[in-house]
N, C-alpha and C positions, 0 to 999 in steps of 0.2 A: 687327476688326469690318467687314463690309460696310459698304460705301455705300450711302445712299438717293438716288433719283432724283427728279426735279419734272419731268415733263412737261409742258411747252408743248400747248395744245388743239390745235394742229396736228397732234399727232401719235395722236392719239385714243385712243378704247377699245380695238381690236383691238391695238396697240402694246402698250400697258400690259400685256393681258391674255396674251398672246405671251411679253413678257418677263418678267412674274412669273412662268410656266410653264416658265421657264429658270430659275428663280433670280431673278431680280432682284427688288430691293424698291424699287419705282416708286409714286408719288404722281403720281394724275391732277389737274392743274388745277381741274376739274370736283367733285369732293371735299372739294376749299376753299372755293372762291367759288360763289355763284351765278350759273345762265346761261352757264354754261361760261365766266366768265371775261370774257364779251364785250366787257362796260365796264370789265376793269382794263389800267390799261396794264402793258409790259413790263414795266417798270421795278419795278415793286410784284408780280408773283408771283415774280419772282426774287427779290427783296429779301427776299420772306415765307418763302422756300423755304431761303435760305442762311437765317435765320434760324433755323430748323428742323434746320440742318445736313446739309440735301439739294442736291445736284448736280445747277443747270437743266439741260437736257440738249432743244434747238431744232430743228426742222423746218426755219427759216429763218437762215440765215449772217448774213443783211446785219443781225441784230441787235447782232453786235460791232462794227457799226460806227456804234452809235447813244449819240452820248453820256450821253442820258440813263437809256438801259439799259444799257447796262455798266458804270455807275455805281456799282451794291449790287455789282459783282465787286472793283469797284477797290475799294473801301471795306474788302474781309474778304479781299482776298490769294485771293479763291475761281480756281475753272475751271467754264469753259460748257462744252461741249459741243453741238455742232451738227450737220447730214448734210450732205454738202455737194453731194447731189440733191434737190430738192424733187419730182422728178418720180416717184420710187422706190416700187414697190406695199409695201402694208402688210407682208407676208413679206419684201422685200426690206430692207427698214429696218430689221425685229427682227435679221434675219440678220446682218448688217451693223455691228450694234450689239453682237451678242453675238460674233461672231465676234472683234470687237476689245476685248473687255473686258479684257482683262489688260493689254493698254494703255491704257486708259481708267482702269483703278486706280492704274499706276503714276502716271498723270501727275494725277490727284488726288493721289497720297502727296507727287510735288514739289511742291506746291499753286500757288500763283500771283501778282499776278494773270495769268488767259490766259485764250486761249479756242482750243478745237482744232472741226478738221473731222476730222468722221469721216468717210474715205476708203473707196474699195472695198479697198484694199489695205493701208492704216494708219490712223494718226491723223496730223493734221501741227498743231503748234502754229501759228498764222494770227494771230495778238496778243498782243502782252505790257504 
């Protein structure tokens, strides 16, 4: 069975809408919550998203290093998934994202907990 994804509002519409058109089955932020999220913290769309048994998947790295959001990862053994340019135009992040998916499934199948960057070149696990 596929993976489903939780997007982070960082990584907007055009992302989501990009990578359903590859395949992917991604959950915007925006879908859930109202106001795009703006008043929940980290901590709770992920929580809500592994919940769901969907794969956060971040705009921003420095979230594995927040203890109170990595928190729902440690809790269920999950994997974040992150870019690890925030600078990156919208095509360059779906690209990017898809290009590396066959590693991004493996390394849900080893589950976790962890959290990798998605590299231009690979994925590199960055936490455990």
């Amino acid at each position: 069975m596929p993976h489903e994804f939780f997007l982070d509002r960082n990584l907007g519409r055009r992302v989501a809408e990009e990578l359903r058109a590859r395949g992917w089955t991604v959950h915007r932020i925006s879908e859930v919550f109202p106001s795009d999220a703006q008043d929940i913290p980290d901590e709770e769309w992920i929580s809500y998203g592994l919940e769901q048994g969907w794969v956060p998947l971040s705009e921003d790295g420095r979230i594995k290093t927040r203890d109170l959001e990595i928190q729902p990862v440690l809790d269920r053994a999950a994997v974040l998934f992150y870019l690890d340019n925030q600078q990156l135009r919208t095509l360059e992040m779906v690209e990017r994202l898809d290009k590396r998916s066959d590693a991004i499934h493996r390394a849900i199948a080893r589950g976790g907990p962890a959290a990798y960057a998605v590299r231009a070149d690979r994925i590199e696990q960055t936490w455990t």
